[in-house]
C-alpha positions in Angstrom: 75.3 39.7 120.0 72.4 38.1 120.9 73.9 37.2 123.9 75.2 40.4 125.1 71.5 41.8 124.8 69.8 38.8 126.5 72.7 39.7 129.7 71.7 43.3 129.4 67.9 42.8 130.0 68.9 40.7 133.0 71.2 43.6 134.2 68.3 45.8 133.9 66.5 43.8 136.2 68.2 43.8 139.5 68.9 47.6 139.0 65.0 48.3 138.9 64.7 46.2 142.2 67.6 48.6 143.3 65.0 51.0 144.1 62.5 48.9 145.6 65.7 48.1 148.8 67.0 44.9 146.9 70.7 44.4 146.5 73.1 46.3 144.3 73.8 44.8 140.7 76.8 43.5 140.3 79.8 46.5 139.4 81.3 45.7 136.0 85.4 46.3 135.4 87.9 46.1 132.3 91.3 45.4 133.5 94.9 44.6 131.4 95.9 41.2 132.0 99.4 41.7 129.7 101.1 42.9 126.8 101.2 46.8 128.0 104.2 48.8 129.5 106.0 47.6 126.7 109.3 49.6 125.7 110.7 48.5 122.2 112.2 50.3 119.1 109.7 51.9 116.0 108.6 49.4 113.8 108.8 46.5 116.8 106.0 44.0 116.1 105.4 43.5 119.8 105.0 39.2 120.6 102.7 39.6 123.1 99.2 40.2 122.6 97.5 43.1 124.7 94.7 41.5 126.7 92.4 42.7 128.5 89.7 41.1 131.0 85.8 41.8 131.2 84.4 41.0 134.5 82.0 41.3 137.3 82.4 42.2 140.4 82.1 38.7 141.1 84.7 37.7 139.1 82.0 36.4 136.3 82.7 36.6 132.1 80.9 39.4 130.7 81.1 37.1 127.6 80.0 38.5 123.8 80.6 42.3 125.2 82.4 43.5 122.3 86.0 45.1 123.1 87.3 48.0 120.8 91.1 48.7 120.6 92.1 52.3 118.8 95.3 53.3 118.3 95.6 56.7 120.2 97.7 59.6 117.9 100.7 62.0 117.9 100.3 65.7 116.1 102.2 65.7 113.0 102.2 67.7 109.7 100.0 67.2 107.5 98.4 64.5 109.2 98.1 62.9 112.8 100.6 59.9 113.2 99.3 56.9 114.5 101.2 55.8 117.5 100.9 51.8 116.9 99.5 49.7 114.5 96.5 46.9 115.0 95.6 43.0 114.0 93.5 40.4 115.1 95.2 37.7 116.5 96.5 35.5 113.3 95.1 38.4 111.1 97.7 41.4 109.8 98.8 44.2 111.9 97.9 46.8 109.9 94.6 48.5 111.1 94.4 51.4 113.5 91.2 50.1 115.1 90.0 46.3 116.0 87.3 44.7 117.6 87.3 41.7 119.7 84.8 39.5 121.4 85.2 39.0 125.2 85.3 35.0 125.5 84.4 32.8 128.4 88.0 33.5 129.8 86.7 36.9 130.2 89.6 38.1 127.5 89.9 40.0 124.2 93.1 40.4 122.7 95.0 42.6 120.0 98.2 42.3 118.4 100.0 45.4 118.2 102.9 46.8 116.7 105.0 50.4 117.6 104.3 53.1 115.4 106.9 54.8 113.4 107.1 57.9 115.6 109.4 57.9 118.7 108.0 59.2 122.4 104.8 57.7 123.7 102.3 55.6 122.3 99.2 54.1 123.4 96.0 51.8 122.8 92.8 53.3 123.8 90.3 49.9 125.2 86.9 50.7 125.4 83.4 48.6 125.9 80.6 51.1 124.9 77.9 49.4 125.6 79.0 49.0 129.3 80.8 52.4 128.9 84.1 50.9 130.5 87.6 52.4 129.4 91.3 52.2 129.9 94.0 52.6 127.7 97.2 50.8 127.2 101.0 52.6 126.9 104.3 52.0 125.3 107.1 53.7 125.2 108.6 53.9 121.7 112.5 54.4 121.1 114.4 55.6 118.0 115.4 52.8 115.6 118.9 52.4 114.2 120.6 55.3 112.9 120.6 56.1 109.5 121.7 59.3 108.7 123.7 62.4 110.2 122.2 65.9 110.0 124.1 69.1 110.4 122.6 72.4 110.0 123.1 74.9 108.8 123.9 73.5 105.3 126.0 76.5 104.4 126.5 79.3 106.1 128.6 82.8 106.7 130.5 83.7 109.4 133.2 86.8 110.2 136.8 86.1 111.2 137.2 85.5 114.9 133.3 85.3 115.1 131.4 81.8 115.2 127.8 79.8 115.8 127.0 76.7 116.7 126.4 73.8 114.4 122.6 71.9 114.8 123.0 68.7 114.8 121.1 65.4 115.4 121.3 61.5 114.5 118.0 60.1 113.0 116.6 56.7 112.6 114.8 55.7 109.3 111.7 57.9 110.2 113.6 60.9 111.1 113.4 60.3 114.4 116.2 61.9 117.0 118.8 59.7 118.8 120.8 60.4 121.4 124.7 59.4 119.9 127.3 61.3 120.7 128.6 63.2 117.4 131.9 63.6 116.5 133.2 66.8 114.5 135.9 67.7 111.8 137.0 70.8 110.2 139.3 70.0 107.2 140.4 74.0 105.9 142.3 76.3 107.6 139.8 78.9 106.9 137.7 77.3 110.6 138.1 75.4 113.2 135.4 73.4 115.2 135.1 72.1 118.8 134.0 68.9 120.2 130.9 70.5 121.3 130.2 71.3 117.6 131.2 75.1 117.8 132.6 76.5 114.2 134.9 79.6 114.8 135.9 81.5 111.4 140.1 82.0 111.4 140.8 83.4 107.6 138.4 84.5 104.6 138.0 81.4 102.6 136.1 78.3 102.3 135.3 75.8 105.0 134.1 72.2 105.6 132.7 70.9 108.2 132.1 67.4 109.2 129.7 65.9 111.5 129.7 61.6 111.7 129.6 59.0 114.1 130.8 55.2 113.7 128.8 53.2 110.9 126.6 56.5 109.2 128.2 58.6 106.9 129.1 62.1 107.6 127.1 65.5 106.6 128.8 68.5 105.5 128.3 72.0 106.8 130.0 74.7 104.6 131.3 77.7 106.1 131.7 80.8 104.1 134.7 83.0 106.6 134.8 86.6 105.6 136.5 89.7 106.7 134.7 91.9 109.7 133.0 94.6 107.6 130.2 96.5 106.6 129.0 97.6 103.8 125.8 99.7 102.1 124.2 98.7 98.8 121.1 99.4 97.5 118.0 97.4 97.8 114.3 98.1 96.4 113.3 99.6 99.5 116.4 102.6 99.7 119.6 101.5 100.8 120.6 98.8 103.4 123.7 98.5 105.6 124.2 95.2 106.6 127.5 93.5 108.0 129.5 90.8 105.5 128.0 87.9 107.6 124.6 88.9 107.5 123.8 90.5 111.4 122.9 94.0 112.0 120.5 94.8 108.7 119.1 98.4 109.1 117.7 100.7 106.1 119.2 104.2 105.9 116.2 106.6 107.7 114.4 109.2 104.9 115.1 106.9 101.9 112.4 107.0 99.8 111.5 103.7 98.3 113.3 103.6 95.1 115.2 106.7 95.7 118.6 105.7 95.7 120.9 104.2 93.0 124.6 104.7 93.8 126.3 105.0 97.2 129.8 105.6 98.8 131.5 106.3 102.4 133.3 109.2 103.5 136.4 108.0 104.8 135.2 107.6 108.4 132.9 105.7 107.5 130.3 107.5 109.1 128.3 109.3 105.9 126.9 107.8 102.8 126.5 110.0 99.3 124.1 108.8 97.2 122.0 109.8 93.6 118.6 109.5 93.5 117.8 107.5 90.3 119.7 106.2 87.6 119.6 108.9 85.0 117.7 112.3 85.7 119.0 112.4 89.6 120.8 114.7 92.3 123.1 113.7 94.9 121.8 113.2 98.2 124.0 112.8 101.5 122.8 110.8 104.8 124.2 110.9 108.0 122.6 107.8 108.8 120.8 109.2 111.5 118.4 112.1 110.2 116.9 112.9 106.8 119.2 112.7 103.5 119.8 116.7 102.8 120.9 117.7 99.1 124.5 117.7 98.6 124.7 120.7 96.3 122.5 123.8 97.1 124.4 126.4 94.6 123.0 127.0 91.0 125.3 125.0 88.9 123.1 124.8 85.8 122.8 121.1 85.8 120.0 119.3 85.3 121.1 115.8 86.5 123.9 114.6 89.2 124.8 110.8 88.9 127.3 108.4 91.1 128.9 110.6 93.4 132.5 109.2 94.8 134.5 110.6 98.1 138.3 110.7 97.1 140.2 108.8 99.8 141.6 111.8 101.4 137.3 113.1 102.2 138.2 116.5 100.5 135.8 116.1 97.2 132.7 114.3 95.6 133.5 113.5 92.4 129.9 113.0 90.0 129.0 112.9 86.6 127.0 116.2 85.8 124.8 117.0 82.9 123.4 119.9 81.6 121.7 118.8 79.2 120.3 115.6 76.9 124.0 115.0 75.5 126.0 116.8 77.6 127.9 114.5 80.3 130.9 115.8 82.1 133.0 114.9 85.1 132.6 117.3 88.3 133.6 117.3 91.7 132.3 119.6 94.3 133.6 119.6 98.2 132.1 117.5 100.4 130.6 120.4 102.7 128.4 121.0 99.4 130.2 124.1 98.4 132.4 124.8 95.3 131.2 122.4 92.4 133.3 123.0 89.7 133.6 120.7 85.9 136.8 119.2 85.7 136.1 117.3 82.6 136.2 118.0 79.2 132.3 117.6 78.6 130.8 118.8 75.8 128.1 116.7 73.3 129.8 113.2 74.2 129.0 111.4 77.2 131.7 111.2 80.2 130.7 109.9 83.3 131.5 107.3 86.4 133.9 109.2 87.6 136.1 107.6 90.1 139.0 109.8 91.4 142.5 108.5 93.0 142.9 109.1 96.8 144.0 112.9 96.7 141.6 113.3 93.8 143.9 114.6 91.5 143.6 111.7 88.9 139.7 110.8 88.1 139.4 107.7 86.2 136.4 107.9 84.0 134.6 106.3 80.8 133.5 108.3 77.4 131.8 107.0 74.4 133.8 109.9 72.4 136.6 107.6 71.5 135.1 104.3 70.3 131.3 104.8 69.9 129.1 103.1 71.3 131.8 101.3 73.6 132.8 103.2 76.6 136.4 103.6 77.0 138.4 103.9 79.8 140.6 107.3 80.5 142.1 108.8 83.5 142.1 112.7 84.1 144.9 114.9 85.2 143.1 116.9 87.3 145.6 119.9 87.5 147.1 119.7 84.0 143.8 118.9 82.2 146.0 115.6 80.6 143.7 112.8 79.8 145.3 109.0 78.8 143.8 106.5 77.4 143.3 103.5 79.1 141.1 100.3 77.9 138.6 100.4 74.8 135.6 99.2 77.0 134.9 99.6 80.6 132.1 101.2 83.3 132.4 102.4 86.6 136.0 102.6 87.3 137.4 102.7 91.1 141.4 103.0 92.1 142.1 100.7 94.7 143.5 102.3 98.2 146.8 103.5 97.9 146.2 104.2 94.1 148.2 100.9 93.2 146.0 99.6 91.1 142.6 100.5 88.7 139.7 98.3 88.8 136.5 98.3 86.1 133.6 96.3 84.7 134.0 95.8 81.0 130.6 95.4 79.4 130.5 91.7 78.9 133.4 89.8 80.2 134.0 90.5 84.4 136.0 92.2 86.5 139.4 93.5 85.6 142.5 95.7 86.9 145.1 97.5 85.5 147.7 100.0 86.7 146.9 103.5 86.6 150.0 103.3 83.9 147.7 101.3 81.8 149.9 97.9 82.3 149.8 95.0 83.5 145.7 94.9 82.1 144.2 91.2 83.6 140.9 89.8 84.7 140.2 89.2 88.3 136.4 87.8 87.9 136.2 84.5 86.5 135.7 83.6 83.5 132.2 84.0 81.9 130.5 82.0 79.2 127.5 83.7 79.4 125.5 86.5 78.0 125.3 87.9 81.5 127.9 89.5 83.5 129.1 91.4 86.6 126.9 94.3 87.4 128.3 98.0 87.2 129.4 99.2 90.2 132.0 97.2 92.8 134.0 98.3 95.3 137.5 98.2 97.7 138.2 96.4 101.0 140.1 99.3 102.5 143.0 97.4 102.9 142.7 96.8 98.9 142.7 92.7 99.1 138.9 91.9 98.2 136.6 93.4 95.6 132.9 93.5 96.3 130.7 93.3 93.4 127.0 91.7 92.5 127.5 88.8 90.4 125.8 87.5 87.5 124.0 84.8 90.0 122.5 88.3 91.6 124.0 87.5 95.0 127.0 89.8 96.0 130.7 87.9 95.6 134.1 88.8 97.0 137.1 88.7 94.9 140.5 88.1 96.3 142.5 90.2 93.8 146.0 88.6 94.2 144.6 85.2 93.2 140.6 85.2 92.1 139.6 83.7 95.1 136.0 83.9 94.9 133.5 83.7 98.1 129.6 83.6 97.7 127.4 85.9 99.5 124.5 83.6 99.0 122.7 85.7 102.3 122.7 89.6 99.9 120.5 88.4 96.9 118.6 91.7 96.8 121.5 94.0 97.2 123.1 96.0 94.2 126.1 98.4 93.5 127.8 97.6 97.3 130.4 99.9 99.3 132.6 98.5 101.3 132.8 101.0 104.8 136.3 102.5 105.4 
């Protein structure tokens, strides 16, 4: 140091005289004798030193000017990422800053080894006190790979419909390669290109491979489900959203929390719906303009609950009450007009009505046979003949074409019967809990799949004819879903 500030003073000199006509001090210069341009893999401890030369114009040592090497940076989150690391020659390389002495070869020197990030990387040189600069690049490639990753992890696509998969090859610090990936479908539910392109053939489950030679595959699982739409209701009013996931909209005039049971007309192009879940009226939407109230005529009732088309679009069956204690079934036409009790009613509690497809049967649960169960009947609409179906169930729904009965029982799942009362068995699986399906599930219209919000609180379909069971992981806030003819 002492010599560095005794060469100063005598730089100082012949600039003064600079003024005064003498000649010019001499120009100073840092140049990069070796050890940059260097193109290696992350982690490569690099074997030659950087060096770097301090000199005159005359080709003199600056000797004792002291030489700092910084490690220049990369944005990362949380924190920057150093692009290389440092050490003094026969010292560690683990410093992101080092300071040599310029010697009378005119050199300092720095070992260096590549950072962990892959792209460009660098060494910035400086000499303050002279104010000299330059810096020092690398180019820093991937390591070996490590790991395959295909995204998404699990997803849900339509029949006939499909996405592409994401997928890269990383290295030990995550960084990209460039490998070719090879791709395997091993269900019959999709199929997947070389390009990495996942079509959906038949509702089921799907898994997807992604691997190349030496690194172990990663799975993508595809959820295929039919092409549909359905409604349900979310906090907000009530959503209609296709079975995938795309084309979420909100019905328009739903007020927040106004909405607690819905169901098509059979072309699929009006919902019904009641208000709230007890003290409520029956609203219909035509998706487009404000809901309007279904029934305008005095009926006497003071509450309208879970109104349900019958197939043929003719009637909207409800549960009506006139008073505290006094549930009945009703149906009224779907233009509003005529609303007429079907139902026995009186002081016992009938309700979730859900009529056949000409509306002349109306399944339906009362408490007035087995207190405080529910049971299951169905009414004869025209005869006034009621049977008696199952001890414990809620909102009951006939399948399309009538061939079948389904219901939520209180604390066991999904079941169907015939409308004969035979042939009684579970569709849901099995249960071991204290929770259970939600009330209120509905048809595919070609009768194959139930919908219904599962104890997990995400919406499942249900193959009927075999329990097949597909997760809706996407519909966690959806409740009480219908299925759009």
């Amino acid at each position: 140091m002492q010599r560095v500030g005794r060469w100063l003073v005598s730089l100082a000199l012949p600039l003064a005289v600079l003024t005064c006509g003498e000649p010019a001090a001499p120009r100073l210069s840092i140049t990069i004798a070796a050890g940059a341009g260097v193109t290696d893999t992350v982690d490569a401890p690099l074997a030659q030193p950087l060096i770097v030369e301090v000199r005159t114009s005359a080709g003199s040592a600056v000797r004792g000017a002291l030489v700092e090497f910084h490690a220049l940076t990369v944005p990362s989150v949380p924190l920057p990422q150093y692009t290389v690391r440092l050490g003094p020659i026969g010292g560690p390389r683990q410093f992101v800053s080092v300071v040599d002495t310029v010697g009378a070869d005119a050199r300092a020197e720095v070992l260096v080894t590549l950072g962990p990030v892959a792209g460009s990387g660098g060494v910035e040189i400086t000499v303050p006190e002279l104010g000299l600069t330059d810096t020092a690049l690398y180019t820093i490639r991937p390591g070996n790979a490590v790991r395959v990753v295909s995204e998404p992890a699990d997803t849900v696509v339509s029949i006939s419909h499909g996405f592409s998969l994401r997928t890269s090859v990383r290295d030990r610090h995550e960084n990209v390669r460039a490998d070719p990936v090879t791709y395997a479908a091993d269900s019959s539910s999709a199929t997947v290109s070389a390009s990495g392109t996942v079509a959906g053939l038949t509702a089921g489950r799907a898994r997807v491979r992604a691997y190349i030679p030496t690194v172990a595959a990663d799975t993508s699982w595809v959820t295929v489900v039919p092409q549909a739409t359905i409604a349900a209701i979310v906090p907000t009013g009530i959503a209609i959203v296709d079975l995938d996931g795309a084309n979420y909209r909100e019905v328009p005039g739903v007020p927040i929390g106004g909405a607690a049971w819905v169901d098509w007309n059979p072309r699929g192009d009006t919902l019904v719906y009641a208000s709230t879940d007890y003290d409520s009226w029956v609203y219909v939407s035509d998706l487009v303009g404000a809901p309007r109230r279904l029934i305008t005529d005095s009926t006497g009732l003071v509450s309208e609950y879970r109104p349900e088309y019958s197939a043929n679009g003719q009637w909207i069956y409800f549960g009506g009450r006139k008073g505290p204690q006094d549930d009945a079934i009703w149906r009224v036409r779907s233009d509003g007009s005529g609303a007429v009790q079907v139902g026995p009613g009186g002081v016992d509690a009938d309700n979730h009505p859900g009529p056949s497809s000409d509306g002349e049967l109306v399944a339906y649960v009362t408490n007035r046979c087995c207190y405080p169960n529910k049971g299951l009947f169905v009414l004869h609409v025209s005869t006034g003949a009621i049977d008696s179906l199952a001890p414990a169930a809620l909102t009951p729904r006939f399948s399309p074409g009538d061939s079948l009965l389904g219901f939520v029982t209180p604390t066991d799942g999904i079941w169907v019967l015939r409308p004969d009362g035979s042939a009684l068995r579970r569709v849901s699986p099995f249960i071991n809990s204290i929770y259970n399906y939600y009330q209120g599930f509905d048809w595919s219209p070609d009768g194959e799949w139930i919908i219904a919000r599962a104890p997990t609180n995400q919406l499942e379909l249900i193959r009927v004819a075999d329990g097949l069971v597909l997760e809706l992981p996407q519909f966690t806030a959806l409740d009480r879903p219908a299925w759009r003819p």
